[in-house]
mmJSON file of the N, C-alpha and C atoms, coordinates in Angstrom:
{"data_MODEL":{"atom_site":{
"group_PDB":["ATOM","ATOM","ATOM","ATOM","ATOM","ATOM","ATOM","ATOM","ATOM","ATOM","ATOM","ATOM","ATOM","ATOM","ATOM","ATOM","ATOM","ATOM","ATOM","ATOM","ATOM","ATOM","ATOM","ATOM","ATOM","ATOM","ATOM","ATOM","ATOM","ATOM","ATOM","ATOM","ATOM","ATOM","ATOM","ATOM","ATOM","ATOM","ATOM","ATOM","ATOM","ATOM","ATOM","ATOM","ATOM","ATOM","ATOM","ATOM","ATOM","ATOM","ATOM","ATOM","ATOM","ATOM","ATOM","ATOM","ATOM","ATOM","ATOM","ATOM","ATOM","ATOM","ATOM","ATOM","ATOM","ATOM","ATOM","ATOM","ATOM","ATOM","ATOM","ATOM","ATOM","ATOM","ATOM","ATOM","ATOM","ATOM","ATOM","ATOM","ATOM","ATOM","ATOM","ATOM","ATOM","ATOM","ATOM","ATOM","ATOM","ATOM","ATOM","ATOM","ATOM","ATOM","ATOM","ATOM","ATOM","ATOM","ATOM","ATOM","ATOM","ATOM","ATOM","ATOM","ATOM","ATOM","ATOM","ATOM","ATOM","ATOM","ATOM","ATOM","ATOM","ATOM","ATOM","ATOM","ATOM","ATOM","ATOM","ATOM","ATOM","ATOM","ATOM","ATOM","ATOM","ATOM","ATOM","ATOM","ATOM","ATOM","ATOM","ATOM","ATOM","ATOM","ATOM","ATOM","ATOM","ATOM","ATOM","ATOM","ATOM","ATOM","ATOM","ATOM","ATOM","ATOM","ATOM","ATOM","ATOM","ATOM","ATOM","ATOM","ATOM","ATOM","ATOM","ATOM","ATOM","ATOM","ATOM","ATOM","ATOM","ATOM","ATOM","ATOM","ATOM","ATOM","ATOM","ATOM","ATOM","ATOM","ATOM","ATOM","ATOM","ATOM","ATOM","ATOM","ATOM","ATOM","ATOM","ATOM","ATOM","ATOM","ATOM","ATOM","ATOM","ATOM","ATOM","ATOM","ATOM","ATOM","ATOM","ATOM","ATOM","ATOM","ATOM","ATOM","ATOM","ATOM","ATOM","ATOM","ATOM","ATOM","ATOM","ATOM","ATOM","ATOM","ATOM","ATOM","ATOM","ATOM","ATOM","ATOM","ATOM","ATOM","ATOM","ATOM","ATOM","ATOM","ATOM","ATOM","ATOM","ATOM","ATOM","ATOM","ATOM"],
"id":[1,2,3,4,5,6,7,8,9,10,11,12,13,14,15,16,17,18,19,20,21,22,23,24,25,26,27,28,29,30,31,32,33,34,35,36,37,38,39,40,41,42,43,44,45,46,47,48,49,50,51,52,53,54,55,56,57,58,59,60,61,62,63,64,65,66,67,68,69,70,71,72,73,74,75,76,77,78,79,80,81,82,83,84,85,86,87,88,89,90,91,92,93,94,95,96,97,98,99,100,101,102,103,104,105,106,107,108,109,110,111,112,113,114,115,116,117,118,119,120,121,122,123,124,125,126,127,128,129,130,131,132,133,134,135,136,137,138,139,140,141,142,143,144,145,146,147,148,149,150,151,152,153,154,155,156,157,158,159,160,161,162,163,164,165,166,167,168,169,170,171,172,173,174,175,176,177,178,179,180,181,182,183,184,185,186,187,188,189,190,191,192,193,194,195,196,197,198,199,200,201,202,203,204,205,206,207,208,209,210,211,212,213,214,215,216,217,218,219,220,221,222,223,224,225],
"type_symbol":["N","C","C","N","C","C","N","C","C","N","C","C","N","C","C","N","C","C","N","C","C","N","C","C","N","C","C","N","C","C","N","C","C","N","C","C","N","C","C","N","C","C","N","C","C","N","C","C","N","C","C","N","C","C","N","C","C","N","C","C","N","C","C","N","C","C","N","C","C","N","C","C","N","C","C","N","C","C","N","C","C","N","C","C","N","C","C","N","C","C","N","C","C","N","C","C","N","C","C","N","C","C","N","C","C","N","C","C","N","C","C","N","C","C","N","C","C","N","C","C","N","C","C","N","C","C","N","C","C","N","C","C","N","C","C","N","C","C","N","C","C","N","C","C","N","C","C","N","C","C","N","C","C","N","C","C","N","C","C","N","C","C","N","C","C","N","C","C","N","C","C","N","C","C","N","C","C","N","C","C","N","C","C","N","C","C","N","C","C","N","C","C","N","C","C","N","C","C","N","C","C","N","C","C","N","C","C","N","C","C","N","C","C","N","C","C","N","C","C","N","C","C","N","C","C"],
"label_atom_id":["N","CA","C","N","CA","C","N","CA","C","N","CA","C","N","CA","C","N","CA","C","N","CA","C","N","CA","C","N","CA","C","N","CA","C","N","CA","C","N","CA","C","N","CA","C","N","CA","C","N","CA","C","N","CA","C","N","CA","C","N","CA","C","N","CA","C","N","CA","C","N","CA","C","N","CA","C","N","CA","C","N","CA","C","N","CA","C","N","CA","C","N","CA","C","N","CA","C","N","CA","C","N","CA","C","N","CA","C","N","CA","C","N","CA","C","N","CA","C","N","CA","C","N","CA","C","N","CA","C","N","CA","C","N","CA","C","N","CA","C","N","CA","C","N","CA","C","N","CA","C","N","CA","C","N","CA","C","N","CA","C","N","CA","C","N","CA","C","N","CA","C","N","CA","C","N","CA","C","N","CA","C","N","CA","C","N","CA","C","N","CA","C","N","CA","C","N","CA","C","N","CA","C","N","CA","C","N","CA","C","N","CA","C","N","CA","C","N","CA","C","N","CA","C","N","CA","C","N","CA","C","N","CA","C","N","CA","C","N","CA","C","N","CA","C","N","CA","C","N","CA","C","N","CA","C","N","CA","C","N","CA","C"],
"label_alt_id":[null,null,null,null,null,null,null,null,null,null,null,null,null,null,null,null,null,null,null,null,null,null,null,null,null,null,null,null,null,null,null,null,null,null,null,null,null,null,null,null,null,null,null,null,null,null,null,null,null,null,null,null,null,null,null,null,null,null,null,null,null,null,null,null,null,null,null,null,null,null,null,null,null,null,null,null,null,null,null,null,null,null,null,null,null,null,null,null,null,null,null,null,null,null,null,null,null,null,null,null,null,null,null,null,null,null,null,null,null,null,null,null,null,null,null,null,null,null,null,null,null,null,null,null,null,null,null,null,null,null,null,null,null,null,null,null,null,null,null,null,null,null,null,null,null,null,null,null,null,null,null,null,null,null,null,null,null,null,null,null,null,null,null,null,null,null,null,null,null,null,null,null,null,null,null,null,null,null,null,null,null,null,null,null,null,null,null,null,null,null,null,null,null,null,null,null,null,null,null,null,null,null,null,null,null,null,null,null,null,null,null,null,null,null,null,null,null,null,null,null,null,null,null,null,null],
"label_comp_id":["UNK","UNK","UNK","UNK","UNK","UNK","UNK","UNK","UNK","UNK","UNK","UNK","UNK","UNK","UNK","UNK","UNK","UNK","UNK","UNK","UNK","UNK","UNK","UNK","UNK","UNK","UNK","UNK","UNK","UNK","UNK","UNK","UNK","UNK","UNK","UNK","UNK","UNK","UNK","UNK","UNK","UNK","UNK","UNK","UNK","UNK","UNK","UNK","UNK","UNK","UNK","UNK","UNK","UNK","UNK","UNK","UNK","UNK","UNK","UNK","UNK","UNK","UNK","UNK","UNK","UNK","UNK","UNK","UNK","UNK","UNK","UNK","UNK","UNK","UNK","UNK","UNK","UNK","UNK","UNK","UNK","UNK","UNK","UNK","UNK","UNK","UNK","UNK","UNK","UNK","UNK","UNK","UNK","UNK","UNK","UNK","UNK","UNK","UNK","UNK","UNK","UNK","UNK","UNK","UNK","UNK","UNK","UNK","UNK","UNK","UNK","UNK","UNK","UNK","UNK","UNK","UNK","UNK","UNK","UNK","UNK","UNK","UNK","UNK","UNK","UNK","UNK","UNK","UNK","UNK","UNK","UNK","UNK","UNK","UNK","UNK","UNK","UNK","UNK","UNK","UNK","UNK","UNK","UNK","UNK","UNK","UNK","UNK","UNK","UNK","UNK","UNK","UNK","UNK","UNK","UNK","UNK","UNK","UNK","UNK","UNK","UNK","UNK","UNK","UNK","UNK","UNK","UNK","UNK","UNK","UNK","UNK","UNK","UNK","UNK","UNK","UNK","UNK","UNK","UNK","UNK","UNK","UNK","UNK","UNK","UNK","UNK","UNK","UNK","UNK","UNK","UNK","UNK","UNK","UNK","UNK","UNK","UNK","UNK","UNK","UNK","UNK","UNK","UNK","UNK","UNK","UNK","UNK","UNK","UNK","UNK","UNK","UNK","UNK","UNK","UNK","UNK","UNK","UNK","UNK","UNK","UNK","UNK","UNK","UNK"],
"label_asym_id":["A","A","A","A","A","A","A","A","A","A","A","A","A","A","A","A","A","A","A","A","A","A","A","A","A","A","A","A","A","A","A","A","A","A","A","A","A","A","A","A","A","A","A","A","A","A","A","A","A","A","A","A","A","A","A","A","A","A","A","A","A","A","A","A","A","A","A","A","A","A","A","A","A","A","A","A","A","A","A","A","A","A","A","A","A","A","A","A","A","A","A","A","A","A","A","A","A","A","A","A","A","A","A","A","A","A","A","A","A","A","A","A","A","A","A","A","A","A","A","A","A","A","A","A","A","A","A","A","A","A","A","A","A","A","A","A","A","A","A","A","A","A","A","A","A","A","A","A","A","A","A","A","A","A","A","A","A","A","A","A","A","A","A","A","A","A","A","A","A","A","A","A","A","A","A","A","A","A","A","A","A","A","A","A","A","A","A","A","A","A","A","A","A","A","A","A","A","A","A","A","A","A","A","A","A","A","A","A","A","A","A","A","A","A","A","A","A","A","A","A","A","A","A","A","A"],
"label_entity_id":["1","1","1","1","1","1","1","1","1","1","1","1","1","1","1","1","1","1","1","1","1","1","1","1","1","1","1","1","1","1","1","1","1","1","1","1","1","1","1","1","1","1","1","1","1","1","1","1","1","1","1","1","1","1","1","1","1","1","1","1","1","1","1","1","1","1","1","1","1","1","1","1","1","1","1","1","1","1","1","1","1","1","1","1","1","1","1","1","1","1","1","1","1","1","1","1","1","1","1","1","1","1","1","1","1","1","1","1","1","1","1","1","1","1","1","1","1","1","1","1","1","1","1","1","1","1","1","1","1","1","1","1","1","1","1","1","1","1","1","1","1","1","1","1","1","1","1","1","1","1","1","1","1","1","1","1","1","1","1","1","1","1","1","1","1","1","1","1","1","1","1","1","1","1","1","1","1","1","1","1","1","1","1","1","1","1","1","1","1","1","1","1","1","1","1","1","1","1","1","1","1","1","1","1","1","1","1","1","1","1","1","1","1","1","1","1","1","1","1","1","1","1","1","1","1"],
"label_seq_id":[1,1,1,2,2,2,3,3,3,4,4,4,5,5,5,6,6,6,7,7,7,8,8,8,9,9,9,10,10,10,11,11,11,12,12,12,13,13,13,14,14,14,15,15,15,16,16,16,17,17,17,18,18,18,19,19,19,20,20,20,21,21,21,22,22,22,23,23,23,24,24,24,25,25,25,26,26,26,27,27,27,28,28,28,29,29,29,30,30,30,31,31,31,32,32,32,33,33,33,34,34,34,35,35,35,36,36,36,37,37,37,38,38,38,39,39,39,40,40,40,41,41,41,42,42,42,43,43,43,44,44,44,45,45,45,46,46,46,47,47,47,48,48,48,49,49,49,50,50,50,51,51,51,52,52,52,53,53,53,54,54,54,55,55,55,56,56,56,57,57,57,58,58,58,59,59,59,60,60,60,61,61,61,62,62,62,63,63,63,64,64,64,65,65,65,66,66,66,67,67,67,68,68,68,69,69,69,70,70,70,71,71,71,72,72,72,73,73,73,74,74,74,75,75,75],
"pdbx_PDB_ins_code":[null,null,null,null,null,null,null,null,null,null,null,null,null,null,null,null,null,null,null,null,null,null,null,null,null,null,null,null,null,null,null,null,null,null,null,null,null,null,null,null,null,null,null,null,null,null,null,null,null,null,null,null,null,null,null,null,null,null,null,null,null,null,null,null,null,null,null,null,null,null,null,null,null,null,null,null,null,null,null,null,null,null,null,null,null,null,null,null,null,null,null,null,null,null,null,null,null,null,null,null,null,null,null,null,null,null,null,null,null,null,null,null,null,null,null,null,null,null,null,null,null,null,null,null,null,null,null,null,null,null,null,null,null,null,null,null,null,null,null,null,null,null,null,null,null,null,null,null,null,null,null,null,null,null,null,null,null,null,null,null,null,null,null,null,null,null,null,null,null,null,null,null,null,null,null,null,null,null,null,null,null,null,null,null,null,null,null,null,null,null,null,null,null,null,null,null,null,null,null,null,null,null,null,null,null,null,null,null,null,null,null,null,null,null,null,null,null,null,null,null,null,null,null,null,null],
"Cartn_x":[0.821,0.0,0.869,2.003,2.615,3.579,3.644,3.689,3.106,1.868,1.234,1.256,0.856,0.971,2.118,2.922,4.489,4.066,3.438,3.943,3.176,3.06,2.485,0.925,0.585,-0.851,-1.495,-0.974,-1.195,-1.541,0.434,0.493,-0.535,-1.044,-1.872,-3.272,-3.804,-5.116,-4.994,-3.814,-3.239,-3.789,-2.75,-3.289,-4.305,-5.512,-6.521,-7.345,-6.264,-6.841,-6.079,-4.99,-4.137,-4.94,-5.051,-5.545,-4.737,-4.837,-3.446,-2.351,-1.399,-0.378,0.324,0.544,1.514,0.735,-0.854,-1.647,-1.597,-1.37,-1.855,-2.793,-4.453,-5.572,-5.368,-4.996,-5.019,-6.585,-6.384,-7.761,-7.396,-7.662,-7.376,-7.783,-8.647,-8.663,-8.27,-7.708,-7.605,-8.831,-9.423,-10.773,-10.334,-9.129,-8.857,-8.35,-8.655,-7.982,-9.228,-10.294,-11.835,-11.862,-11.25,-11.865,-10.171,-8.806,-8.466,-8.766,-8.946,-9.056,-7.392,-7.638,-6.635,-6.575,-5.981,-5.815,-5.645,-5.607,-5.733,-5.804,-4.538,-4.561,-5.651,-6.281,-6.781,-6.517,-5.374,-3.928,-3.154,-3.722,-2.102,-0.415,-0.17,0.977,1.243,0.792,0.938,1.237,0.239,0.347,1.611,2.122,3.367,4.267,4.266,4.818,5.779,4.547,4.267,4.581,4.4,5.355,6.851,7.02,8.506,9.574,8.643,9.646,9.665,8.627,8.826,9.793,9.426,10.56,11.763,12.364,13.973,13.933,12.98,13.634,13.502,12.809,13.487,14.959,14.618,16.362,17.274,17.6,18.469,18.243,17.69,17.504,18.064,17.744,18.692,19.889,20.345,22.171,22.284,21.654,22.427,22.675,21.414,21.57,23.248,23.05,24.477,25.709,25.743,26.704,26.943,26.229,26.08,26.754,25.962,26.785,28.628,28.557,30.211,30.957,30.563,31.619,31.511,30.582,30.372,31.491,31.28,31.928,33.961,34.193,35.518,35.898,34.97,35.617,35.622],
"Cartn_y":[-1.189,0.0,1.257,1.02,2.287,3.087,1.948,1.702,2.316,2.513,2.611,4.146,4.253,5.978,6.731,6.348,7.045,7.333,6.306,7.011,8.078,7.898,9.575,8.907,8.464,7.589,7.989,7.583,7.977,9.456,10.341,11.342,12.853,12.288,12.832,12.616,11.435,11.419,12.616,12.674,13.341,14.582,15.288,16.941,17.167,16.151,17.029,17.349,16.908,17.335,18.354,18.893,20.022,21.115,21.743,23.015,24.38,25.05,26.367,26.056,26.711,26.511,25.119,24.86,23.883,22.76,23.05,21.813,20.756,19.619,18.497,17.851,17.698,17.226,15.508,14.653,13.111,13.124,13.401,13.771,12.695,13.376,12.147,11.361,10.23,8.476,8.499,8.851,8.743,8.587,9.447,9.316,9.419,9.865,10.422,9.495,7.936,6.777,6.313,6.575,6.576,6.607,7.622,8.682,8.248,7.108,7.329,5.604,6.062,4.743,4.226,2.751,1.954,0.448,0.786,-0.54,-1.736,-3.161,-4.04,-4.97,-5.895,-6.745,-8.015,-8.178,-9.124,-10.91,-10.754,-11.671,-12.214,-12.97,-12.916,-12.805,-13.126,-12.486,-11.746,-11.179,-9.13,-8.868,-9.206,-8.18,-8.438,-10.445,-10.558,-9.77,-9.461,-9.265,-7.612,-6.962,-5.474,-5.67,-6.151,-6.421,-6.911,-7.396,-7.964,-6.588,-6.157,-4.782,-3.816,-3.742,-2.643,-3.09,-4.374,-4.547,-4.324,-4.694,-4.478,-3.377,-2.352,-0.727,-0.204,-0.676,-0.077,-0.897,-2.046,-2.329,-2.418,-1.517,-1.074,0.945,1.476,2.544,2.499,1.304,1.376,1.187,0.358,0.222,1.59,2.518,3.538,4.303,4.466,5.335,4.66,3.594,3.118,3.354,3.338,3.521,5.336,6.252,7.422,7.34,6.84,7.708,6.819,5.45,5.426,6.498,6.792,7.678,9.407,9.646,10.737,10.114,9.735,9.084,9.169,8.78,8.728,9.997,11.298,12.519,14.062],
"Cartn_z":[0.0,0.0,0.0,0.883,1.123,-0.718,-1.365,-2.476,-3.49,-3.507,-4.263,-3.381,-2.297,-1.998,-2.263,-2.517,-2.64,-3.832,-4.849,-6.341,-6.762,-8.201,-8.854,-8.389,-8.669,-8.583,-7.582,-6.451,-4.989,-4.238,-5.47,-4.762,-5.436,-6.568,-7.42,-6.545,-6.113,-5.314,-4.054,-3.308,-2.066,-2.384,-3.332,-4.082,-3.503,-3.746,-3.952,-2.666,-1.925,-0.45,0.276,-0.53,0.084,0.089,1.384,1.361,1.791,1.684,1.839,0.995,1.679,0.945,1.46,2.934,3.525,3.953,3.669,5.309,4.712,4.42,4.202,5.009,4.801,5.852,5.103,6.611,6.306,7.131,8.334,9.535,10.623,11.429,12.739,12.632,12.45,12.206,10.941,10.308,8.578,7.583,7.688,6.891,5.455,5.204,4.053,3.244,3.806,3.563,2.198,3.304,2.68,1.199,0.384,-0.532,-1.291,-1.412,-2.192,-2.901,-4.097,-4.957,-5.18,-4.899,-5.166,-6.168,-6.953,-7.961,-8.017,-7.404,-6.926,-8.445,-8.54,-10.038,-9.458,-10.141,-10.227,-10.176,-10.777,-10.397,-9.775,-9.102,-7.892,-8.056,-9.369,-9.688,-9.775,-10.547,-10.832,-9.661,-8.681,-7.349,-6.595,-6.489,-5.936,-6.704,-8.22,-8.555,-8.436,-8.502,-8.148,-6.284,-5.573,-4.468,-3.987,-5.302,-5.16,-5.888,-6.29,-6.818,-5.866,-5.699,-4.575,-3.221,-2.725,-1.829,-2.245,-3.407,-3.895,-4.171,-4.41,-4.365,-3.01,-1.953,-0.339,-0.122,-0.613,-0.575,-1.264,-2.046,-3.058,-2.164,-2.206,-1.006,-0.1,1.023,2.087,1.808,0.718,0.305,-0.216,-0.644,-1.351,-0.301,1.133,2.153,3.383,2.834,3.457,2.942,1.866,1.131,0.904,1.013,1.05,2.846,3.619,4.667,5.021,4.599,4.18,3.955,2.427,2.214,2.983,3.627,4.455,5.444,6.232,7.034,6.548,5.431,4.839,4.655,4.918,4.23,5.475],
"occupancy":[1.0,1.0,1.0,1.0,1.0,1.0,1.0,1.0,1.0,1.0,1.0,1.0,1.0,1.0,1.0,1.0,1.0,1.0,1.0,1.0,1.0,1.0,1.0,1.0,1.0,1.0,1.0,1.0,1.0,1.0,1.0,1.0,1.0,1.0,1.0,1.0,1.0,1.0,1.0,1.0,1.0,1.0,1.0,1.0,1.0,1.0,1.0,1.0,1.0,1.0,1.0,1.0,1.0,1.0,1.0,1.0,1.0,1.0,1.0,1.0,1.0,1.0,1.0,1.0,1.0,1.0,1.0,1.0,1.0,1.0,1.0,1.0,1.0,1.0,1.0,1.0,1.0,1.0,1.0,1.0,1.0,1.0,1.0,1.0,1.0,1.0,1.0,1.0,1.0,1.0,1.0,1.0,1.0,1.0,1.0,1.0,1.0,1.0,1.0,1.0,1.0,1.0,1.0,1.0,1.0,1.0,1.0,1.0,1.0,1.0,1.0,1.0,1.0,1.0,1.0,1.0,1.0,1.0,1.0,1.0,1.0,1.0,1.0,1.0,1.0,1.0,1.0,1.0,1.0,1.0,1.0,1.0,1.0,1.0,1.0,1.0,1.0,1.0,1.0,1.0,1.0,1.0,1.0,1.0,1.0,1.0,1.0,1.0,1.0,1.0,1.0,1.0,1.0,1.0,1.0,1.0,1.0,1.0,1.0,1.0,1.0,1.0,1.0,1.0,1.0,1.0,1.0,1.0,1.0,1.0,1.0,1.0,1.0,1.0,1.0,1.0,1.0,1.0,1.0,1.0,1.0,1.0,1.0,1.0,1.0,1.0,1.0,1.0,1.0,1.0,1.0,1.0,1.0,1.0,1.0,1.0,1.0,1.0,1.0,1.0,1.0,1.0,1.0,1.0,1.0,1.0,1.0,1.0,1.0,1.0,1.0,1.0,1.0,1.0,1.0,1.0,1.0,1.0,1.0,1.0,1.0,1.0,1.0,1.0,1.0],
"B_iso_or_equiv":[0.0,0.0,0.0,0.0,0.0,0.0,0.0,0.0,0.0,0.0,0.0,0.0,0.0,0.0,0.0,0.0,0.0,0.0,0.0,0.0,0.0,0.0,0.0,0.0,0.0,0.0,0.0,0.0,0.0,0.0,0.0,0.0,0.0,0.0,0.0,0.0,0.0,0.0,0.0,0.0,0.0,0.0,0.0,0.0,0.0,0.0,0.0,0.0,0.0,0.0,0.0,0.0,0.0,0.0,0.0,0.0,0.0,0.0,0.0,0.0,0.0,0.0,0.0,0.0,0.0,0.0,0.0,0.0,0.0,0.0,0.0,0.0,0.0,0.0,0.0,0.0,0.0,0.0,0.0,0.0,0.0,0.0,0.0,0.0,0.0,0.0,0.0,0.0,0.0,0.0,0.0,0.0,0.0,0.0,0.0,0.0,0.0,0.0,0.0,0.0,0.0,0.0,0.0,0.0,0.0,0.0,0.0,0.0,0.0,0.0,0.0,0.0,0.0,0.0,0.0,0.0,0.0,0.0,0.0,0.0,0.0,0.0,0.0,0.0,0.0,0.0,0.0,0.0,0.0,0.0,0.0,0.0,0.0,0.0,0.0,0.0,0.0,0.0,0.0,0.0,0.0,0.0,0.0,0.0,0.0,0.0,0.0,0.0,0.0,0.0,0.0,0.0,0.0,0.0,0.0,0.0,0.0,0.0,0.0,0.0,0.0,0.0,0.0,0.0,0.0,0.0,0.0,0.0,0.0,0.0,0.0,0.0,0.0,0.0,0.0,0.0,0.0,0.0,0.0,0.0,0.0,0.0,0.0,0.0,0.0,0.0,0.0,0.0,0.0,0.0,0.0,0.0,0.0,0.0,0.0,0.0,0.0,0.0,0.0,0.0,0.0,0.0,0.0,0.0,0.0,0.0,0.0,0.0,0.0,0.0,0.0,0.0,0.0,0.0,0.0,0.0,0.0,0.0,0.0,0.0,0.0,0.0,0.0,0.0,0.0],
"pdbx_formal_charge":[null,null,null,null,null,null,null,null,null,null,null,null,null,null,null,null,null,null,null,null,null,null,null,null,null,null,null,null,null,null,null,null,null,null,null,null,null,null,null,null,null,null,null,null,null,null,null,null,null,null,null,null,null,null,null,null,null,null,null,null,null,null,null,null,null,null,null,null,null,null,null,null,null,null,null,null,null,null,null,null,null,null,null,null,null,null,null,null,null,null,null,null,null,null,null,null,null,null,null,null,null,null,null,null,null,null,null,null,null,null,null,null,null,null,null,null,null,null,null,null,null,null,null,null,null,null,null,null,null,null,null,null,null,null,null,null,null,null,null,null,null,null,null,null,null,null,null,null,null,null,null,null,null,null,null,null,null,null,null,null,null,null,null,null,null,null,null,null,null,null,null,null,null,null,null,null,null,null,null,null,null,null,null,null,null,null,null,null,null,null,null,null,null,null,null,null,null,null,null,null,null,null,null,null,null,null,null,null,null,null,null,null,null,null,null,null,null,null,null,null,null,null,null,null,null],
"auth_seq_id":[1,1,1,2,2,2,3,3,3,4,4,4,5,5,5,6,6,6,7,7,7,8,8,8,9,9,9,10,10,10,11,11,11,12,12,12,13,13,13,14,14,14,15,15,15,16,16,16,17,17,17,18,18,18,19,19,19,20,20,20,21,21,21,22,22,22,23,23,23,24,24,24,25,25,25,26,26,26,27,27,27,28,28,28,29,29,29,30,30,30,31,31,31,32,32,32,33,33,33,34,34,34,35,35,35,36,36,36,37,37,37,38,38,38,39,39,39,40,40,40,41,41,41,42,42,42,43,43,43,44,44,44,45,45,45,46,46,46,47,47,47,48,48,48,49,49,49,50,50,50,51,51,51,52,52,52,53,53,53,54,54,54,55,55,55,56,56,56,57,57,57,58,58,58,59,59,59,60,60,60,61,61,61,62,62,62,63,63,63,64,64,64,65,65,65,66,66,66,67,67,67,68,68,68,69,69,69,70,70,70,71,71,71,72,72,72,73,73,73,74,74,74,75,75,75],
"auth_comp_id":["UNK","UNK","UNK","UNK","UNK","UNK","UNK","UNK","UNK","UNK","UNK","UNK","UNK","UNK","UNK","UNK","UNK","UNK","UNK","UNK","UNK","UNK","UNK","UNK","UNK","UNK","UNK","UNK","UNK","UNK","UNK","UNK","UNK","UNK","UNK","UNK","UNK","UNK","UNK","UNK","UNK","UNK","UNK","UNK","UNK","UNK","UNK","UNK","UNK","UNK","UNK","UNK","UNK","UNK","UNK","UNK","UNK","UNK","UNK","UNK","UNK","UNK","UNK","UNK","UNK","UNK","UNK","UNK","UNK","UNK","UNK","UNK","UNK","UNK","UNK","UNK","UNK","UNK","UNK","UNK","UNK","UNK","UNK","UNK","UNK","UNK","UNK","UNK","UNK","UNK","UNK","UNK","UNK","UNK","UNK","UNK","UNK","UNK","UNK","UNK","UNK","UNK","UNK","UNK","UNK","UNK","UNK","UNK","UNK","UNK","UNK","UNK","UNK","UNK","UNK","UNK","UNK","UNK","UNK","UNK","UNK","UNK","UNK","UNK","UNK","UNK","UNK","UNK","UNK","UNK","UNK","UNK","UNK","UNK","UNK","UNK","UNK","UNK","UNK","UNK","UNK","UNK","UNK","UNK","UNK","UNK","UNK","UNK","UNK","UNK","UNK","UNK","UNK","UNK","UNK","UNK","UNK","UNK","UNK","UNK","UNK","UNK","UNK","UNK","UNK","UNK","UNK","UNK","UNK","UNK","UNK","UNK","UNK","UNK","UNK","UNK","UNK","UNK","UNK","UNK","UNK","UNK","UNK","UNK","UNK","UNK","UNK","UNK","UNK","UNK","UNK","UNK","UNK","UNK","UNK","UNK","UNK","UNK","UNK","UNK","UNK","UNK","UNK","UNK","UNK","UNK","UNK","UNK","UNK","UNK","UNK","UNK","UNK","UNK","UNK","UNK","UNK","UNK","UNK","UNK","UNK","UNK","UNK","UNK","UNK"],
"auth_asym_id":["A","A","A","A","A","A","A","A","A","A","A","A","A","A","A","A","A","A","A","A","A","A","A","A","A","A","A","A","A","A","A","A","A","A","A","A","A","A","A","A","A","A","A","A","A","A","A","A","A","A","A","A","A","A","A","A","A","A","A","A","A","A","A","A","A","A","A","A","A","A","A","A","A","A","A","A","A","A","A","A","A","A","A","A","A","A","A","A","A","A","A","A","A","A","A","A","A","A","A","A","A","A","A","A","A","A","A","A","A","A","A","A","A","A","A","A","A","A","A","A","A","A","A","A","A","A","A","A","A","A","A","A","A","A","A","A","A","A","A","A","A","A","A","A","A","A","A","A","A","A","A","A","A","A","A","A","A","A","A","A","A","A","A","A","A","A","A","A","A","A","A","A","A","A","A","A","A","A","A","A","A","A","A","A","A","A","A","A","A","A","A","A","A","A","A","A","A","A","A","A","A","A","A","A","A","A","A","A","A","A","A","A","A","A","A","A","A","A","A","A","A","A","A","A","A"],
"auth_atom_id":["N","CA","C","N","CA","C","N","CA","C","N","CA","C","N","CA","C","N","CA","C","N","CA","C","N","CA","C","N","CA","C","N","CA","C","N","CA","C","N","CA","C","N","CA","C","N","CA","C","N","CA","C","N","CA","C","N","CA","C","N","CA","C","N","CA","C","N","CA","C","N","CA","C","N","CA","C","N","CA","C","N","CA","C","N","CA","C","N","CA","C","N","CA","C","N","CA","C","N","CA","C","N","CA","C","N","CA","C","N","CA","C","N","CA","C","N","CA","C","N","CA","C","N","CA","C","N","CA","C","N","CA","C","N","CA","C","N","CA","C","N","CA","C","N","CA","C","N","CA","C","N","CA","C","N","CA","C","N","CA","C","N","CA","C","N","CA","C","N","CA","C","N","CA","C","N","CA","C","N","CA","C","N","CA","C","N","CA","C","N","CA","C","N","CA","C","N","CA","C","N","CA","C","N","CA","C","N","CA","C","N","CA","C","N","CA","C","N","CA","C","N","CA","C","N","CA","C","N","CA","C","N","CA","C","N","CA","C","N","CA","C","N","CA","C","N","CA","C","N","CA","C","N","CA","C","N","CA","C","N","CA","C"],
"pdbx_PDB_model_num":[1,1,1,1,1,1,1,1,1,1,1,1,1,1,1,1,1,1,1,1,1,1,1,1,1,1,1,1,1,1,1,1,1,1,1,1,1,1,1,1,1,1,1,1,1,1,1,1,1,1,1,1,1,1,1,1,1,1,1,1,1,1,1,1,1,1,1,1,1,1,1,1,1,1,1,1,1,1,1,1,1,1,1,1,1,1,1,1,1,1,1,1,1,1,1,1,1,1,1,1,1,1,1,1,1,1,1,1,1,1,1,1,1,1,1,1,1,1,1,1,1,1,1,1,1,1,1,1,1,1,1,1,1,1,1,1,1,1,1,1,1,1,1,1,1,1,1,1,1,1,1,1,1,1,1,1,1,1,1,1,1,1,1,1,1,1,1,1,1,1,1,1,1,1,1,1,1,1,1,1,1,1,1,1,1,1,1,1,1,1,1,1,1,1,1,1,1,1,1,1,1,1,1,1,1,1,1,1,1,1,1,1,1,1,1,1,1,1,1,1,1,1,1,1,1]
}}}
């Protein structure tokens, strides 16, 4: 899920609940959970599939955030 909110998909439904310039309204129980449509394959592959990617890009992320503070670390 968190997946599918990160991307444009997600962060395009979000928009349309920004109000002002800075507020982002989620609402205290998350009502705002309510009101976003989510895509769901029909498939059970697709979806492992579309899950197995997304896990290897938080972990390919965390190696880059490791590898970023390495060389912080070296300098």
């Amino acid at each position: 899920m968190d997946g599918f909110l990160l991307s444009i998909y997600g962060q395009i439904q979000f928009q349309r609940f920004v109000y002002g310039g800075v507020v982002d309204k989620i609402g205290e129980a998350g009502e705002l959970f309510n009101d976003i449509l989510v895509l769901k394959p029909t498939d059970k592959s697709i979806e492992n599939k579309i899950g197995s990617l997304v896990i290897e890009a938080y972990n390919k992320k965390d190696r880059a955030n490791q590898i970023e503070e390495e060389v912080f670390k070296t300098t």
